[in-house]
C-alpha positions in Angstrom: -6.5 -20.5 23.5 -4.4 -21.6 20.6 -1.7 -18.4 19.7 -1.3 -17.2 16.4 1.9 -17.3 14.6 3.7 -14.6 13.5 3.7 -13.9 10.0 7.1 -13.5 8.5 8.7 -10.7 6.5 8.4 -12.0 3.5 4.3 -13.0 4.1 3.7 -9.3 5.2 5.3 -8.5 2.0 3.7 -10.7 -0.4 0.2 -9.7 1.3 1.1 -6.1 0.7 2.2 -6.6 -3.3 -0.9 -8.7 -3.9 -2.9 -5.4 -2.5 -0.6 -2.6 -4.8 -0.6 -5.2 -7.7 -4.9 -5.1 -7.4 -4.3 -0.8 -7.2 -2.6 -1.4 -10.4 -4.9 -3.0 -12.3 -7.9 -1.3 -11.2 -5.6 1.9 -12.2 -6.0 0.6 -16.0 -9.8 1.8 -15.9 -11.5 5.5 -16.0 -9.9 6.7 -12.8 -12.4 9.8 -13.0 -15.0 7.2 -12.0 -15.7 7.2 -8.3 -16.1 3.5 -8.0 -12.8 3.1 -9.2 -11.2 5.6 -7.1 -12.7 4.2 -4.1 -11.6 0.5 -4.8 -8.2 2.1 -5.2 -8.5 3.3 -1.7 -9.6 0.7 -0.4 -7.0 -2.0 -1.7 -4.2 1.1 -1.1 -4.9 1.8 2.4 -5.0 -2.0 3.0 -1.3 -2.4 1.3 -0.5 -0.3 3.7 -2.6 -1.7 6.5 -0.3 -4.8 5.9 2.8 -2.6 5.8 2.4 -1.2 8.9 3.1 -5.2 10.6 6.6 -4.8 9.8 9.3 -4.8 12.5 10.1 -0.8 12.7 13.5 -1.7 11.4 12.2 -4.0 8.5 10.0 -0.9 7.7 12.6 1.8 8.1 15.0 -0.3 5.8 12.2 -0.4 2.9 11.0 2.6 2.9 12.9 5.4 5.2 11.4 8.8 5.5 8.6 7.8 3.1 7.1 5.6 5.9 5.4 8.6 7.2 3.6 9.6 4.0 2.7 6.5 3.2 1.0 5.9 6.9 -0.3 9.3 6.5 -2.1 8.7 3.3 -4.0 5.5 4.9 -4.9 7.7 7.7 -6.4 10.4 5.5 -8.1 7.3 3.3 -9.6 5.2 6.6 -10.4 8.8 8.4 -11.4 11.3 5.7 -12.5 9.3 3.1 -14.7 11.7 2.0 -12.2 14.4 1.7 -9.4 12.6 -0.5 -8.5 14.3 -3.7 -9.0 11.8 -6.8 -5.8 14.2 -8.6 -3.8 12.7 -5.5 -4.9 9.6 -5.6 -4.3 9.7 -9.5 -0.9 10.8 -9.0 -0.2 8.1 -6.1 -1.2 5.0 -8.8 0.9 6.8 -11.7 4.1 8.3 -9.7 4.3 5.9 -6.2 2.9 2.5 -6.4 5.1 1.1 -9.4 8.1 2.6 -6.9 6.8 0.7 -4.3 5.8 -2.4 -6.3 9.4 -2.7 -7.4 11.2 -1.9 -4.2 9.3 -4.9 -2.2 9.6 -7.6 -5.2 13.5 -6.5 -5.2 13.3 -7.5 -2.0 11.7 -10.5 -2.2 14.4 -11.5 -4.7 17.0 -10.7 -2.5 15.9 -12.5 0.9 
């Protein structure tokens, strides 16, 4: 059985950005529609999906005590998904991702 390799820091990464960048855009449509809010969800919770393959360091390093939020929001979108406030979710597009966004390209640059 062939072993598969491990993906580096920077792939993790770049998988993760091309997730938040997708948030972003679908973020530039009616975010009262319900389609949109769920494809938001979807694409955020799998950022952070990707996220989560980070060393514990690597992670700790990028994104400190926010880790938790972060892995908590996935878990209320993969296990609730019915129960997730659009006025969060709203306010996690406008306040957090472009934070995010910017703290893993910076990163990028500087590897």
């Amino acid at each position: 059985m062939k072993r598969e390799r491990r993906r580096t820091t920077a792939e993790i990464l770049g998988d993760a950005l091309y997730h938040l960048r997708l948030v972003s855009r679908y973020a530039t449509r009616d975010l009262d529609d319900q389609v949109t809010i769920d494809a938001i969800c979807t694409r955020l919770s799998a950022a952070i999906e990707t996220l989560e393959r980070l060393e514990p360091d690597s992670r700790r390093a990028l994104f400190g005590s926010d880790w938790s939020a972060m892995w908590g929001m996935r878990n209320r979108i993969a296990h609730g998904y019915m129960l997730i406030n659009g006025d969060v979710i709203r306010a996690t597009v406008r306040e957090d991702v472009p934070v995010l966004i910017g703290s893993i390209e910076a990163h990028l640059r500087s590897a």
